[in-house]
N, C-alpha and C positions, 0 to 999 in steps of 0.2 A: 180407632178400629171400627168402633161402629157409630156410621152417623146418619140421621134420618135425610132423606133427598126427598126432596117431591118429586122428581121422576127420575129413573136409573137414567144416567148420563154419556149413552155411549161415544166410543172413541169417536164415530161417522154416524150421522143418524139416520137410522136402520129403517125401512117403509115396512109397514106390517099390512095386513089385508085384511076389512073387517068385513062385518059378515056382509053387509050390501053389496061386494066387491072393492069400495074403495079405499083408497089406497091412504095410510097415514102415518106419516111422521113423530116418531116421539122427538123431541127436541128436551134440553136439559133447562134445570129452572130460570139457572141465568141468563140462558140463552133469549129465553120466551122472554124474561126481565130488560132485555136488550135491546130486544123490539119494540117491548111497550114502550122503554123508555124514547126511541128512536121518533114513534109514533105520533109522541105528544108537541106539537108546534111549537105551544110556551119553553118546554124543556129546554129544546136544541135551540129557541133564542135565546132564553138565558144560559145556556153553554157556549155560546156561541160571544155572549157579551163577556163572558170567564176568560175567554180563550185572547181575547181583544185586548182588556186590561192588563193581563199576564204581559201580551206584546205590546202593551205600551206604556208598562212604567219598566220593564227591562230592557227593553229593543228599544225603544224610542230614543233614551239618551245617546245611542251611538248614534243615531242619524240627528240630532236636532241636540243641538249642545245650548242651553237657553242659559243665563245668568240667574243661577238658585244660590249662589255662594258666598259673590261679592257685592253689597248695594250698591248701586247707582241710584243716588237720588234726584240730578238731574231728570231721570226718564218715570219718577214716582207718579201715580195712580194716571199713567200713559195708557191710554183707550186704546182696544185694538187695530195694529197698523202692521203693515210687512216687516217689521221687524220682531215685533210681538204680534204674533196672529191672536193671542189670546188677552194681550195686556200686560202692565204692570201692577204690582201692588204699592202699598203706603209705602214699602221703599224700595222699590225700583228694582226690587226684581221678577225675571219673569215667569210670570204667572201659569204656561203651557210647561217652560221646563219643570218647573214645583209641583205640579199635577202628577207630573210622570215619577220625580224623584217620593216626592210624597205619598205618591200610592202605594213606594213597593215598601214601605215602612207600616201600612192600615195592612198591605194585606201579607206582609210578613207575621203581622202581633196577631192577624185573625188565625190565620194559619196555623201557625204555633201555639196562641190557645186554646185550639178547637184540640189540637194534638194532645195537649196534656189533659183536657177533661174528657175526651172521649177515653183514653187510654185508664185514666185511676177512676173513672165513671163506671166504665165496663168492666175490671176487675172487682173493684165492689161491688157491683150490684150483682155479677155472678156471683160472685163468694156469696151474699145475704142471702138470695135467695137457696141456694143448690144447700145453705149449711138449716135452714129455718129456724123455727122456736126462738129458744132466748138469746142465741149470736144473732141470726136479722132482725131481733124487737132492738136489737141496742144499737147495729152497726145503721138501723134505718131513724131511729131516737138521733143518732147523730146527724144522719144528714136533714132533720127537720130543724136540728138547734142551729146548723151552719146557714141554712136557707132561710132563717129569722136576721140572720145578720145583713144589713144593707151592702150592697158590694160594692155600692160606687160610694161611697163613705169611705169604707176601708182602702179601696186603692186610692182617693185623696188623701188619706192620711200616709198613707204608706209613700205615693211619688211626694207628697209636701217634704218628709220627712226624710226621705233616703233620694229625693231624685229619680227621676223614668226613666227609663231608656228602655230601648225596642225588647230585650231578654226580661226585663224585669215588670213591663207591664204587664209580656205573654204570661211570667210563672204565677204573676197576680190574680190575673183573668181564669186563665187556666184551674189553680187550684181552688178558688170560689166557685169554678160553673162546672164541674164535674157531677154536682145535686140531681140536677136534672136525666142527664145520662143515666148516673144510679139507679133511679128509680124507674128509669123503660128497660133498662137491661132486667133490673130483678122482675117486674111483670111479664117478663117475657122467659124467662128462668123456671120460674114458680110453675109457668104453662109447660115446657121443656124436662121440668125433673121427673116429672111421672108415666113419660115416655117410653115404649118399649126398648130402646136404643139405649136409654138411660140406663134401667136395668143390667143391660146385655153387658153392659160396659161395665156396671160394678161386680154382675155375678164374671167377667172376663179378670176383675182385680184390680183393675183401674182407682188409683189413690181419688181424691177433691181435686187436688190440682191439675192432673191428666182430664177429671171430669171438666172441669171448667175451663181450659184451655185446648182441647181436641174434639168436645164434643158439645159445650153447651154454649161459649162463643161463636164457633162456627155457624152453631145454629140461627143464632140471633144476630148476626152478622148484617139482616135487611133495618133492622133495629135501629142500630151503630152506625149504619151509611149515613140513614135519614140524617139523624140527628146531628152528624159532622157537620153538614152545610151548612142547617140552623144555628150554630154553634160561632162556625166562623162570620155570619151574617150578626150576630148577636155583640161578637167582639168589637168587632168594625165600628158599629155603633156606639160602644163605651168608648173605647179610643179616642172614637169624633166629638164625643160628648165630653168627654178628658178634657181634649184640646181645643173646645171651644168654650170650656170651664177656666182655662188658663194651666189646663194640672197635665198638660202632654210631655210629650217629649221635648228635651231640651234643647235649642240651637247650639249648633246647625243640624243636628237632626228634627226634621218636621214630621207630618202625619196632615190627613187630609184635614183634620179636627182644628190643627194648630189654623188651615187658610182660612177655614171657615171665619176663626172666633176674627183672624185681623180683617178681613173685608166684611163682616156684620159691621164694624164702626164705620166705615164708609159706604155702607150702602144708603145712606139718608142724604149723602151729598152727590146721591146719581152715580155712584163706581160700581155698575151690577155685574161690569165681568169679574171684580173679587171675590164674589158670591156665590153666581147661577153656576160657572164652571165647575169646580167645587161639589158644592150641593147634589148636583144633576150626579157625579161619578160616584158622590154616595150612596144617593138612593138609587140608580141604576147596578151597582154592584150587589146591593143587600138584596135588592128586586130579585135578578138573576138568581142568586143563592137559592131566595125561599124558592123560585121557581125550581129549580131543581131538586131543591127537596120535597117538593109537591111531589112532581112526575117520580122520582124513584119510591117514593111510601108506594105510588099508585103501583110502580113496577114490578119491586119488591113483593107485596103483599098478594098472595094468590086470591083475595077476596075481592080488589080493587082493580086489579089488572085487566086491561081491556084484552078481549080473545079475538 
């Protein structure tokens, strides 16, 4: 019922007349956040490399059906040629179709774990701070003790021990990197509770839960974006780091991590398309990420925003 805006958001936006005579536009926060974000060159190329990826580890396979399933070792560590634009790997399969099939496995597990820690991120850290005193010294006690814990230890222990697979690396990832989210949602809470809206809303009767779910996520909503990208840029990178630990996903399900680790042994005998291919889609996609979560903090944030 009541929520703070930085500018009233009308239905059309309405020219007002100041005193010079000229003429000006209120436009609404997001709106202005849409532009900036629009603005920024890097942004729209790394949404633009987002948008790419998406379309070619999905789309790709209905146009280009490559050998990811059954080896041929006949055609093993096979240089690129028209039949393989991209190569083969140590066994003979190819390397362009595994790109595509393999990416939509990195950015499914980034995806879904950025989900689950932005989601139990953002509820805890609303809850700590909006409740303070001795429930946030403890609920934030907790997440210093879980953030002392190594996280790529624990998911080697945990895929050695139970096996990986695409659900269970996300709920791994996911429920270890929610720390971080916690702790920008409640700094940005803490600034939010003492808000006239805040008030409005408890002296209106508004329980904790209505607080923090209608009126003090909302708020911190620029918050929760940022950090979704960095989240899922962050997973990608454990994944790849998983699977080029040997600790990924299990065949025939791969991840980009998994081509990485088997063309590193062949890169010393001259096979660099098992490699650069590879490499290049990871750090190009993680690029893009942060890029966009650069340009939305800048967008987001009325202090940062270009006018």
């Amino acid at each position: 019922m009541f929520r703070e805006v930085e500018t009233l958001p009308p239905v059309t936006s309405a020219p007002q007349v100041a005193e010079g005579g000229d003429v000006t536009v209120i436009q609404s926060g997001w709106r202005l956040g849409l532009r900036s974000f629009a603005q920024n060159r890097l942004a729209v190329v790394g949404l633009g490399l987002i948008i790419f990826f998406v379309l070619f580890c999905w789309t790709g396979p209905l146009f280009y059906h490559g050998n990811v399933s059954l080896s041929e070792l006949s055609q093993a560590n096979t240089a690129p040629v028209v039949g393989h634009p991209l190569g083969a790997d140590v066994n003979g399969f190819d390397i362009l179709g595994q790109l595509m099939v393999g990416g939509q496995a990195s950015l499914e597990i980034g995806l879904l774990a950025a989900a689950i820690a932005t989601i139990v991120g953002t509820l805890w850290g609303a809850t700590a701070g909006l409740a303070g005193g001795i429930v946030d010294g403890v609920m934030m006690r907790i997440v210093d003790v879980v953030l002392s814990i190594p996280l790529l230890f624990v998911v080697l222990i945990v895929g050695a021990k139970w096996g990986s697979s695409i659900l269970s690396l996300a709920l791994i990832i996911g429920v270890f990197s929610w720390l971080v989210p916690a702790r920008l949602v409640r700094g940005e809470v803490l600034t939010l509770r003492v808000r006239d809206f805040v008030a409005a809303a408890r002296a209106a009767g508004s329980g904790r839960s209505r607080l923090v779910l209608r009126h003090l996520i909302p708020n911190a909503l620029s918050v929760v974006v940022v950090n979704i990208t960095f989240q899922v840029a962050d997973a990608i990178l454990l994944v790849a780091a998983l699977g080029f630990l040997g600790f990924g996903l299990n065949f025939p399900v791969f991840d980009w991590g998994d081509m990485l680790a088997g063309g590193t042994n062949n890169l010393l005998n001259g096979y660099w398309w098992e490699v650069y291919p590879v490499g290049l889609c990871i750090v190009l996609t993680v690029m893009a990420m942060n890029l966009i979560g650069d340009a939305l903090r800048d967008a987001l944030d009325v202090r940062l925003r270009r006018r």
